[in-house]
C-alpha positions as CSV (number, residue, x, y, z in Angstrom):
1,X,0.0,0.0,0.0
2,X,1.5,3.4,-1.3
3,X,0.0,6.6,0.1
4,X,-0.3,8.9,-2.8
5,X,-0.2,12.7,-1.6
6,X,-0.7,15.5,-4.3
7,X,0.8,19.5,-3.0
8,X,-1.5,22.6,-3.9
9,X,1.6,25.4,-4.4
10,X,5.0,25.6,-4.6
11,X,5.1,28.5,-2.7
12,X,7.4,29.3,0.9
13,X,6.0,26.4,2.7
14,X,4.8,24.2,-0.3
15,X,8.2,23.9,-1.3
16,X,9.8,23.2,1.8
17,X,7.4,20.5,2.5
18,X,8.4,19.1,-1.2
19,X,12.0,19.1,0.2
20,X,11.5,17.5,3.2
21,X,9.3,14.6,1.7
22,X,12.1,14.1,-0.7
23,X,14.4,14.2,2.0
24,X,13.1,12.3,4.8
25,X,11.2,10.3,2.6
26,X,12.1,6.9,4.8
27,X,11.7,8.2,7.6
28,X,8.2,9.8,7.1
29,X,7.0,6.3,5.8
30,X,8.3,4.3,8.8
31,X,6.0,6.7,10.7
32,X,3.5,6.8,8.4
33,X,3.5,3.1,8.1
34,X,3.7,2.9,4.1
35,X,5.5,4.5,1.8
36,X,4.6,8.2,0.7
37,X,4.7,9.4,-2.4
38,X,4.4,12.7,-3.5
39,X,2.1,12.2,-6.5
40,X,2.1,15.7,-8.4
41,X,2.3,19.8,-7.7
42,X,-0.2,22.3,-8.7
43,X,1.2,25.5,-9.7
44,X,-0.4,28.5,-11.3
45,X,2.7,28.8,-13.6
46,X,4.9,26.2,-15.1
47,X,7.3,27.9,-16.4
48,X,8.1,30.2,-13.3
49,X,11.5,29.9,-11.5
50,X,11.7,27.0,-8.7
51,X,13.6,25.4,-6.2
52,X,16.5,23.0,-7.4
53,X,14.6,19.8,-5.4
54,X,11.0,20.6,-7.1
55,X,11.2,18.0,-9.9
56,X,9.6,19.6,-12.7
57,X,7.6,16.3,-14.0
58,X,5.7,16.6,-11.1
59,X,4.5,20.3,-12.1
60,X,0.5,21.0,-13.3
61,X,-2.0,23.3,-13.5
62,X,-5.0,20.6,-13.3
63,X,-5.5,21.0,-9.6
64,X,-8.7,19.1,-9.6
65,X,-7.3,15.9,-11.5
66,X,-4.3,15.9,-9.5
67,X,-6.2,15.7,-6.6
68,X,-8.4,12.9,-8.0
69,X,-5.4,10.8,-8.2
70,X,-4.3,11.4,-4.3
71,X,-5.2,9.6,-0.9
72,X,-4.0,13.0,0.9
73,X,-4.1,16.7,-0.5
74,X,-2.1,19.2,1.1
75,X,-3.4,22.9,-0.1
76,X,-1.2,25.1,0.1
77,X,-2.2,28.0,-2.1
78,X,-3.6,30.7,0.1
79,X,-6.5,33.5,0.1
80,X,-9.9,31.9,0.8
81,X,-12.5,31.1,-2.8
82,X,-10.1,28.6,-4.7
83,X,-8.9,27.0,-1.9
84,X,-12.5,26.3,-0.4
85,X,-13.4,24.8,-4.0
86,X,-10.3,22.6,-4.7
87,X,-10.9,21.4,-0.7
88,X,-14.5,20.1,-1.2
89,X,-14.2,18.8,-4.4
90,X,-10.6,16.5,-2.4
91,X,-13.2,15.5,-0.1
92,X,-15.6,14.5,-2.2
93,X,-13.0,12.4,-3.8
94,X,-12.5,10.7,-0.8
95,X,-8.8,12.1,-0.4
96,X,-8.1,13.7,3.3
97,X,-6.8,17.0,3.7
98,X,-4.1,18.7,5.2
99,X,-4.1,22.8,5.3
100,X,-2.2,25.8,6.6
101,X,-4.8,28.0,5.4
102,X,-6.1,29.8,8.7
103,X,-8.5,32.4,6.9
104,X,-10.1,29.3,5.3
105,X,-11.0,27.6,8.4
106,X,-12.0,30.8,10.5
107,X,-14.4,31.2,7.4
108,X,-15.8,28.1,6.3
109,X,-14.3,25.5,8.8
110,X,-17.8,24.1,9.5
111,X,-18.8,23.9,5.5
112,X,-15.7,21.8,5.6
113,X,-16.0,19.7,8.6
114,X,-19.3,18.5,7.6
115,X,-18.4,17.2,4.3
116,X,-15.6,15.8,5.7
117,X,-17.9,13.9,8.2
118,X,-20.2,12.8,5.3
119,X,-17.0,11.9,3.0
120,X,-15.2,9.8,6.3
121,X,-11.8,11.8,5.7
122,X,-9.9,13.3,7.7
123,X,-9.1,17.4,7.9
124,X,-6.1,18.3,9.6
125,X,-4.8,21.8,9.9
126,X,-1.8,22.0,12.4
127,X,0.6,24.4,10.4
128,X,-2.9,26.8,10.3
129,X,-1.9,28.6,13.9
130,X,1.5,29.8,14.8
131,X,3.5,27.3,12.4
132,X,5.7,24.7,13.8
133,X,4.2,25.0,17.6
134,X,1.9,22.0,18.2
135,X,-0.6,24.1,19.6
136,X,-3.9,22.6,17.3
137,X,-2.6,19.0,18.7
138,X,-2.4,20.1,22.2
139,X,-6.2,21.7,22.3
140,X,-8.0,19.1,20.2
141,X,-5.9,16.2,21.7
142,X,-3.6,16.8,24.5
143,X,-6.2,18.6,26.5
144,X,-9.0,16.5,25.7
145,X,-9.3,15.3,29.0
146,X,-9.9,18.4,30.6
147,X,-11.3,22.1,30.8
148,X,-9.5,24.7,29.1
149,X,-10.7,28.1,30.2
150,X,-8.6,30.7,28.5
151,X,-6.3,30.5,25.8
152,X,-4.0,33.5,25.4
153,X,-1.3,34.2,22.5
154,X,1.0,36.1,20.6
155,X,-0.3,34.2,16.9
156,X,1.5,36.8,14.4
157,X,5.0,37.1,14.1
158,X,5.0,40.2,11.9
159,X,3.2,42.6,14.8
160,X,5.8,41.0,17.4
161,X,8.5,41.9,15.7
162,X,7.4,45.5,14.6
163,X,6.4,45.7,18.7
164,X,9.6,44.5,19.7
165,X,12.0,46.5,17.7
166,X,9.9,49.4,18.5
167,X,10.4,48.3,22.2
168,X,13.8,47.7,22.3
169,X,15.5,50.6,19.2
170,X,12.8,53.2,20.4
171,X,12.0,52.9,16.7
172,X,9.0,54.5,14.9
173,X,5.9,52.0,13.8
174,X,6.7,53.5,10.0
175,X,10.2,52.7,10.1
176,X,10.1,49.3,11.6
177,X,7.1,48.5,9.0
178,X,9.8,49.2,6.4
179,X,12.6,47.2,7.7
180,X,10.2,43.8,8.2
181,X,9.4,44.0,4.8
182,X,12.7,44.7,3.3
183,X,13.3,41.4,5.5
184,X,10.4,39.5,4.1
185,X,8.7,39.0,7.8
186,X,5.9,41.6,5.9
187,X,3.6,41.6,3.0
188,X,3.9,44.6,0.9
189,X,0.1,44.7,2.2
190,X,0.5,44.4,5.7
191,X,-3.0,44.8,6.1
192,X,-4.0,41.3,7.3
193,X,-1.0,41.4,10.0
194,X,-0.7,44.8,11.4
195,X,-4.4,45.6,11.8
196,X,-4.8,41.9,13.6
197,X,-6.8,40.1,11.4
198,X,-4.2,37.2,10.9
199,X,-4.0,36.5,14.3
200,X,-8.1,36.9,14.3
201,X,-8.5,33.9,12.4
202,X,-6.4,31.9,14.4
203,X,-7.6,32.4,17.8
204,X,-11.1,31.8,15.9
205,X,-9.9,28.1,15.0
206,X,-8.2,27.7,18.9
207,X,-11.4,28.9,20.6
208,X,-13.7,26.6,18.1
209,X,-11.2,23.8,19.2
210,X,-11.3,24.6,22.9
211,X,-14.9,25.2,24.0
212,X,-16.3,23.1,21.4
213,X,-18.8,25.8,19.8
214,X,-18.4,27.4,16.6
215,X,-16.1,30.6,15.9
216,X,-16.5,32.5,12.8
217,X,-13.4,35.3,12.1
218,X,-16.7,37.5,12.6
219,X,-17.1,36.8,15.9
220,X,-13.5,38.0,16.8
221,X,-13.5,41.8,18.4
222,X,-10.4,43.2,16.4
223,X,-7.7,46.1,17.0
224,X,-4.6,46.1,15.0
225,X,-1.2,48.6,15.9
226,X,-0.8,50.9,13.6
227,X,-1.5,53.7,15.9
228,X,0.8,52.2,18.5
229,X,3.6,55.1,19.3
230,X,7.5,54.9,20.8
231,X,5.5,57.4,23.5
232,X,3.1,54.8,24.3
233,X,5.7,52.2,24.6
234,X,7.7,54.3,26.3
235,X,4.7,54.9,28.9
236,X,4.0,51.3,29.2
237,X,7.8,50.4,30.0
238,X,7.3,52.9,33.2
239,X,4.4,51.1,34.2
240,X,6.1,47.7,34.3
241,X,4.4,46.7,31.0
242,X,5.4,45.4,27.5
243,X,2.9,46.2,24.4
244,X,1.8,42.9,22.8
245,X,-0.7,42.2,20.2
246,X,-2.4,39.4,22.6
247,X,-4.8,37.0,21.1
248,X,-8.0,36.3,23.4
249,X,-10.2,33.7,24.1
250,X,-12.0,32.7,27.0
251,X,-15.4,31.1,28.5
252,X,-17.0,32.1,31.4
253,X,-20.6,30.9,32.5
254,X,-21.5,29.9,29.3
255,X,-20.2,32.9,27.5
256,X,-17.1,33.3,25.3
257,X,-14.9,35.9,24.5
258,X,-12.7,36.2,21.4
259,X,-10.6,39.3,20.8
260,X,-7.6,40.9,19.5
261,X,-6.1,43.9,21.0
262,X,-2.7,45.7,21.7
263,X,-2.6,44.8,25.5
264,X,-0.2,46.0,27.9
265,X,1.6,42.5,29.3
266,X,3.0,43.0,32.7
267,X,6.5,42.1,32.9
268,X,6.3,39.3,35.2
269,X,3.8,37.6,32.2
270,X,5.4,34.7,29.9
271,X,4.3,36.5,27.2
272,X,6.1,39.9,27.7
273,X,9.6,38.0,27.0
274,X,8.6,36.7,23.5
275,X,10.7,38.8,21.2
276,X,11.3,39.0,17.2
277,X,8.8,36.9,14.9
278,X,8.2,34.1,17.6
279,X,4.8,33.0,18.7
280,X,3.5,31.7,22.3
281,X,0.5,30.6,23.3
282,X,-0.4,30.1,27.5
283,X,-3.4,28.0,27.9
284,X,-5.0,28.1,31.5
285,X,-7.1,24.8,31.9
286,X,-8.8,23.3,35.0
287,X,-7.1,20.0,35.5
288,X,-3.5,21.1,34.1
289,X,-3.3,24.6,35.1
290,X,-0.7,27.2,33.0
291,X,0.8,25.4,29.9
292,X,3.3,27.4,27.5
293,X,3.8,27.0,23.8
294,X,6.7,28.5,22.2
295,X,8.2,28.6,19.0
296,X,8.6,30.1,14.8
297,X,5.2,31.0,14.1
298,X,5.9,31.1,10.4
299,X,8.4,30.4,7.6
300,X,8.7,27.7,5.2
301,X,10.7,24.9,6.9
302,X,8.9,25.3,10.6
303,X,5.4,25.6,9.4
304,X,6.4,22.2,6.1
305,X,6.9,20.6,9.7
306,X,3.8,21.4,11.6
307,X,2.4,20.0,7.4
308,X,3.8,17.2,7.5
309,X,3.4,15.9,11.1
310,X,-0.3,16.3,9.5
311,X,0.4,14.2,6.5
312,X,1.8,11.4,8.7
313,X,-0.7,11.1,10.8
314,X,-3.3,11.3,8.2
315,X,-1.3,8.6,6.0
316,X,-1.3,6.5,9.0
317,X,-5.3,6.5,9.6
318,X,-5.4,5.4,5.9
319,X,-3.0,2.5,6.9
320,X,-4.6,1.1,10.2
321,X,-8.0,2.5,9.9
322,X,-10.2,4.8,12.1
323,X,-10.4,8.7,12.1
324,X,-8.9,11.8,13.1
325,X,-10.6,13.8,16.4
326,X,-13.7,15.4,15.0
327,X,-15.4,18.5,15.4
328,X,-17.3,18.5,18.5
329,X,-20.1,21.2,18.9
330,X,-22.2,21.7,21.8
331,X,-25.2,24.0,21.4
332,X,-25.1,27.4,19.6
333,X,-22.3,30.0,20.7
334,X,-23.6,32.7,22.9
335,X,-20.7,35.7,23.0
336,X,-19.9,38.5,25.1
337,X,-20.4,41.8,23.6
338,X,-17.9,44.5,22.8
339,X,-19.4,46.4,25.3
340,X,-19.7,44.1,27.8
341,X,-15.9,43.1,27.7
342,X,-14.1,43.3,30.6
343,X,-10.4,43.7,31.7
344,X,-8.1,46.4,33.3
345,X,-7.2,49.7,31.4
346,X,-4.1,52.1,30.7
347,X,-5.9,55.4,29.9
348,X,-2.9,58.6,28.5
349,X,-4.0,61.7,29.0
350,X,-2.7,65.3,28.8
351,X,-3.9,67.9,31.4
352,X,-2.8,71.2,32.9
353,X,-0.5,71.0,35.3
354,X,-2.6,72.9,37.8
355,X,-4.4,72.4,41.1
356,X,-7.6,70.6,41.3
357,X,-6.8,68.6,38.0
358,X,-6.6,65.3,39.2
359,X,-9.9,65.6,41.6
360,X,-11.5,66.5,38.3
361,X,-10.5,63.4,36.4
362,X,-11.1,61.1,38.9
363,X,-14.6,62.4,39.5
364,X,-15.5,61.5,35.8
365,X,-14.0,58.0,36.2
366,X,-16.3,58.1,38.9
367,X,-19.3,58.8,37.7
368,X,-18.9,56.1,35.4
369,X,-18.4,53.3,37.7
370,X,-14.8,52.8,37.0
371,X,-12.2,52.6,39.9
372,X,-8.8,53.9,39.8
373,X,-6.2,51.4,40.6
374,X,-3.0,53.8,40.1
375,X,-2.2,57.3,38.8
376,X,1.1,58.2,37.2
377,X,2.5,61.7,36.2
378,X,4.9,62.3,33.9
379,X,7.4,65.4,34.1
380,X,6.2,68.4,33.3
381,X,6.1,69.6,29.6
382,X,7.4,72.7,28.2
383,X,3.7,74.0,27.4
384,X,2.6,73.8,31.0
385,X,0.4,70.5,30.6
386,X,1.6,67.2,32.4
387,X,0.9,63.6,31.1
388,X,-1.5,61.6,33.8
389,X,-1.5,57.6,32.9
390,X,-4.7,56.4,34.7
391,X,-4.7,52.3,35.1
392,X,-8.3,51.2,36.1
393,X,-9.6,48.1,37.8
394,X,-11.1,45.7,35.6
395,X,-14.2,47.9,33.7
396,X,-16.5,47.4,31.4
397,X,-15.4,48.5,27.5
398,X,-18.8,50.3,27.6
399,X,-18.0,52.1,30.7
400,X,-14.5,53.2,29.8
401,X,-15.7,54.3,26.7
402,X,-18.5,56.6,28.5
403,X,-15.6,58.1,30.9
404,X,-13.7,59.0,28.1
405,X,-16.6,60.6,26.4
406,X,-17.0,62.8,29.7
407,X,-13.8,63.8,30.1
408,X,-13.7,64.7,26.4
409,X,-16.4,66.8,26.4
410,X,-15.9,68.7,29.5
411,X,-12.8,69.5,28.4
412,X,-11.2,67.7,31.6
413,X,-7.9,66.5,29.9
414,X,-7.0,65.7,26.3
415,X,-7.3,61.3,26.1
416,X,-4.1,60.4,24.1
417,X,-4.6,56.7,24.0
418,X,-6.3,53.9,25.6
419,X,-5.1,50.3,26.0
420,X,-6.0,47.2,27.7
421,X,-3.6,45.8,30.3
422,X,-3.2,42.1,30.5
423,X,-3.3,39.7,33.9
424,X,-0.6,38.4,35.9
């Protein structure tokens, strides 16, 4: 028996994983437990430039009869419409699938899992969240003997290294932006990193995954960086904090909460020491308590390995039979609102340095049934304001929102920024 596994782009990753199956062919196969054979390569262009180890015989543009002559399809193409179509018609071939294709999922992932139920194949999607780290395996198996409460995460590698070299060079968001592209960590469109909607659908698929109910990228609450400033950094380093952008999800009494957000992490957090393009995930669960995943959240060889662990274990259902962990879904989602979120804030404002000031501000974060943890001034400035950070007590976004409006309008101090700090 010869598993026969057909590769959907020949791109970073899809080539990489070509490598490695080349490679490591033996090796894959002993754990596989039959020989694997890579069986074509859909490309968009056969004449374009490729790797030395991508044997050229193996090159078509036919996706769909490739793919009818494969027991496993790996897509590897990207963006959401022609992947979605050349998945469904694999599994209604009665091939399984393995994808890295997070905006897929967070899209149609229950489209998908379906027919793959009908179809008995298999859907795996490891390399789909933060690359090489085994964090898919460790929610949908690992863990499935207990609780997990709240999953938290830096899941974009672009955003933590922007963040981190503006942490550590005092450098500009602009100028750093620049730099990760010129190093290939950003897409000339940077859209889908810097403004968090990568990292959206990813804690979309983990949240699915972990309380069992069904997370569309819609229901993520979303805030990107791009008006993150060295000032704000700067600010936050005096408070004891690091600016992350933390991916969110969490159930409480029956509710769940997925979000996105730059969030001040206090020092003393795992997640404030992640630096460059790494990703880390900290999952708080009942029975197990804090667990830590760490490790290159993109790039072709880490995320060809999180692939093919995914084509192993696949190819090895085929050989001994039974079925991959399936979705489990248990009654309709119920979400917390944006307004209705809850956590702890870091408020910037600008006020006269003048008697009286301070009684003023606090009055309006009184009026709105927000409590003052801690109050900070700054030196001083040259114009005869001072710079008061305000950090709350945990609040509701709707109530934080209406103390802002108040001190706005009345003209109490000048709000600079607002950002949600993170827990121990």
């Amino acid at each position: 028996m010869t598993i026969k596994i057909a590769l959907l782009g020949a791109g970073t990753v899809g080539s990489q994983v070509a490598r490695l199956l080349k490679e490591e062919n033996e090796l894959l196969s002993a754990r596989a437990g039959a020989p694997l054979e890579l069986v074509g390569i859909s490309v968009a262009n056969l004449e374009a430039e490729r790797d030395p180890w991508i044997d050229r015989d193996l090159l078509t543009t036919d996706s769909k009869a490739l793919i009818e002559k494969a027991d496993i399809v790996i897509e590897l193409i990207g963006g959401v419409d022609l992947p979605r179509e050349l998945i469904l018609h694999a599994l209604r071939s009665g091939a399984s699938v393995v994808t890295g294709n997070k905006a897929l999922l967070a899209e149609h992932g229950p489209e998908i899992y379906d027919l793959a139920k009908e179809q008995n194949v298999d859907v795996y999607y490891e390399a789909a969240v933060a690359g090489a780290v085994p964090v898919v395996y460790a929610v949908r198996e690992s863990l499935a003997g207990d609780t997990v409460t709240e999953i938290q995460g830096i899941l974009n590698g672009t955003t933590n290294y922007i963040l981190d070299e503006m942490t550590t060079k005092g450098l500009a968001f602009d100028e750093v932006l620049k730099v990760a592209q010129d190093l290939g960590f950003a897409e000339a469109d940077p859209t889908a990193d810097v403004d968090g909607h990568d990292a959206a659908a990813k804690i979309a698929i983990l949240a699915s995954l972990a309380f069992h109910k069904r997370v569309h990228i819609n229901d993520v609450q979303v805030e990107g960086i791009r008006s993150i400033t060295a000032n704000d950094i700067a600010a936050a380093r005096a408070g004891g904090y690091v600016i992350k952008l933390v991916a969110t999800a969490r159930q409480e009494a029956g509710k769940i909460e997925v979000r996105v957000n730059p969030t001040l992490v206090p020092q003393s957090h795992p997640l404030a020491s992640i630096g460059g393009s790494f990703n880390a995930i900290v999952i708080e669960a009942e029975a197990a308590d804090r667990l830590m995943f760490y490790g290159r959240g993109a790039g072709g060889a880490p995320t060809a390995s999180a692939v093919l662990s995914d084509v192993v274990a696949a190819a090895a259902k085929r050989v001994v039979g039974g079925r991959a962990p399936q979705e489990i879904v248990l009654g309709e989602s119920e979400f917390v609102s944006a307004d209705d979120s809850r956590s702890k804030y870091f408020i910037r404002t600008k006020v006269k340095d003048q008697v009286g000031v301070l009684a003023d501000l606090a009055a309006k974060f009184a009026q709105s049934d927000v409590s003052i943890s801690s109050v900070r001034q700054d030196e001083r400035a040259e114009d005869g304001e001072a710079e008061l950070t305000v950090t709350t007590h945990t609040a509701r976004a709707a109530d934080i929102a209406a103390t802002i409006d108040s001190i706005q309008q009345a003209k109490t101090a000048q709000v600079v920024r607002v950002l949600r700090v993170g827990d121990e």
